[in-house]
C-alpha positions in Angstrom: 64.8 13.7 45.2 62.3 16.4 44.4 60.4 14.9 41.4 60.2 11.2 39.4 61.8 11.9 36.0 58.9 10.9 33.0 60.7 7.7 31.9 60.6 6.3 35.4 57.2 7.2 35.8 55.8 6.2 32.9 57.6 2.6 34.5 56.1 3.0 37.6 52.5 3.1 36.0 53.1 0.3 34.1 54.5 -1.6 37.5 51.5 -0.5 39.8 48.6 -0.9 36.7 49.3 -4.6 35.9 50.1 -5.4 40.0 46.7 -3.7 40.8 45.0 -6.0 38.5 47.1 -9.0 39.3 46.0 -8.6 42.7 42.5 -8.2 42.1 42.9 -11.2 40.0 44.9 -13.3 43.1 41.9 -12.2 45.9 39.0 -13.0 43.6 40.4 -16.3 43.0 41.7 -17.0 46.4 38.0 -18.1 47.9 37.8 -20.9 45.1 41.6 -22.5 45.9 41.2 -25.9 47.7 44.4 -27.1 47.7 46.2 -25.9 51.1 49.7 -25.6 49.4 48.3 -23.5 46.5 46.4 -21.4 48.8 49.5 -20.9 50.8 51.7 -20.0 47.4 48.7 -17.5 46.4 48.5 -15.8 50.2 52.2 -15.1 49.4 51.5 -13.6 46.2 49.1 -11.3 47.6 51.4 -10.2 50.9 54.2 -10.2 48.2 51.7 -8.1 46.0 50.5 -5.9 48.6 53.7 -4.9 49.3 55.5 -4.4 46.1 51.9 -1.7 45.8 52.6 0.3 48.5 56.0 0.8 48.7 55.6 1.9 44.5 52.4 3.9 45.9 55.1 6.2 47.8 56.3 7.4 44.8 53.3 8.9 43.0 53.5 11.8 45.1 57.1 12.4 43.5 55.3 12.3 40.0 54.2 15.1 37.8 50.8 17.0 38.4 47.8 14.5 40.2 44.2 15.3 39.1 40.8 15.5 39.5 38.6 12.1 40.6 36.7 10.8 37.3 33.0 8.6 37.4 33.6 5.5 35.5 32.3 1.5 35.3 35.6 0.4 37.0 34.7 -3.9 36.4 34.7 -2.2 32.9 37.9 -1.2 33.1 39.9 -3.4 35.4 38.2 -6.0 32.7 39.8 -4.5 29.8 42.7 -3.9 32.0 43.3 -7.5 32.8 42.8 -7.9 28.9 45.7 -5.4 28.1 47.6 -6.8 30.9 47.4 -10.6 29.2 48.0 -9.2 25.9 51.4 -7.3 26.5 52.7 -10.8 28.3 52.0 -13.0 25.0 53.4 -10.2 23.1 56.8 -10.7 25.7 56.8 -14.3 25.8 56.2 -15.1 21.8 58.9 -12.3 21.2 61.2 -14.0 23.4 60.0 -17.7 22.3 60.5 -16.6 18.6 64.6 -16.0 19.4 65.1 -19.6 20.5 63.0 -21.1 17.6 65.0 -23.3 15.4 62.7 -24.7 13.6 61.3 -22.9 10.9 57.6 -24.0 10.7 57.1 -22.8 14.7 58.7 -20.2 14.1 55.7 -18.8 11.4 53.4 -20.4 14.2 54.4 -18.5 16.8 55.1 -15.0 14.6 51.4 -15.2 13.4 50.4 -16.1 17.2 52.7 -12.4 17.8 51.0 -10.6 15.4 47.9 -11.8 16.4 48.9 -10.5 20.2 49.9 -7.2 19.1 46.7 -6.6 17.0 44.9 -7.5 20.0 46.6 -5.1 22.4 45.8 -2.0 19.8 42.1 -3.3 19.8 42.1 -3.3 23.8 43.5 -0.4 24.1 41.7 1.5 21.5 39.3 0.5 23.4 40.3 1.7 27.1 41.5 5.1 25.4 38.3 5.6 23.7 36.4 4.7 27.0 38.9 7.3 29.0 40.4 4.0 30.9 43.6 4.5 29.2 44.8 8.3 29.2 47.8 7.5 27.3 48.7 10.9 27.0 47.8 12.4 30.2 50.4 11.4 32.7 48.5 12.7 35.9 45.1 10.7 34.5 47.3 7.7 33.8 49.2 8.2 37.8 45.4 8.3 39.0 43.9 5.7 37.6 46.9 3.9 39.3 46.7 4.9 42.4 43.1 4.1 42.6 43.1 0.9 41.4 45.8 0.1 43.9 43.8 1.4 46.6 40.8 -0.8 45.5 43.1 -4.0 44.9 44.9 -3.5 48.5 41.1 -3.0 50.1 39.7 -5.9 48.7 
């Protein structure tokens, strides 16, 4: 295997963004967990987490052209990230939800509760592209702004 093909890749960024900000998520949160079998479940998440990061880490190497470190707010950005992040999972569950609606008042509930999720994700990510936290159409940024997110999320 000499190099990742763009699909794939552009799959792998999505894998390692929204684990890298899960995790963050996971070890801020784990200090405040009193309950000892919740605290267990969210330890595994993170190993679990951890993990599933570095063994999709290897990969970026196989991905077209890294690049050149960048000076930005990163709470900023893993901020809007975990906003982007939250967004694209309504936008999955109400699509899904909306096929198993029968009735026909929840179902214009939860379409305008879609539409509402999908005009929030173009907001977010207008704003992460216009603040260079979203390269959508730079590959190598995108790959980089992975890997060090990971790398902050697995040294937390």
């Amino acid at each position: 295997m000499k190099q990742l093909a763009w699909h794939e890749t552009l799959e792998l960024h999505e894998l390692i963004a929204s684990q890298a900000n899960q995790l963050m998520a996971l070890k801020k949160n784990l200090g405040a967990i009193t309950d000892p079998k919740l605290k267990k479940l969210y330890e595994k998440a993170i190993n679990q987490m951890e993990k599933n990061l570095r063994e999709l880490l290897s990969f970026i190497p196989l991905a077209p052209q890294p690049r050149e470190d960048d000076d930005r707010d990163s709470q900023t950005g893993f901020q809007a990230g975990s906003l982007l992040g939250m967004s694209k999972g309504l936008i999955r569950s109400y699509a899904g939800a909306i096929m198993e609606t029968a009735t026909p008042q929840l179902r214009m509930v939860m379409k305008n509760h879609l539409n509402n999720a999908i005009d929030l994700h173009w907001d977010v990510f207008q704003f992460m592209y216009e603040k260079g936290y979203y390269p959508a159409y730079q590959l190598d940024a995108l790959l980089k702004n992975d890997v060090d997110n990971a790398g902050k999320a697995l040294n937390m």
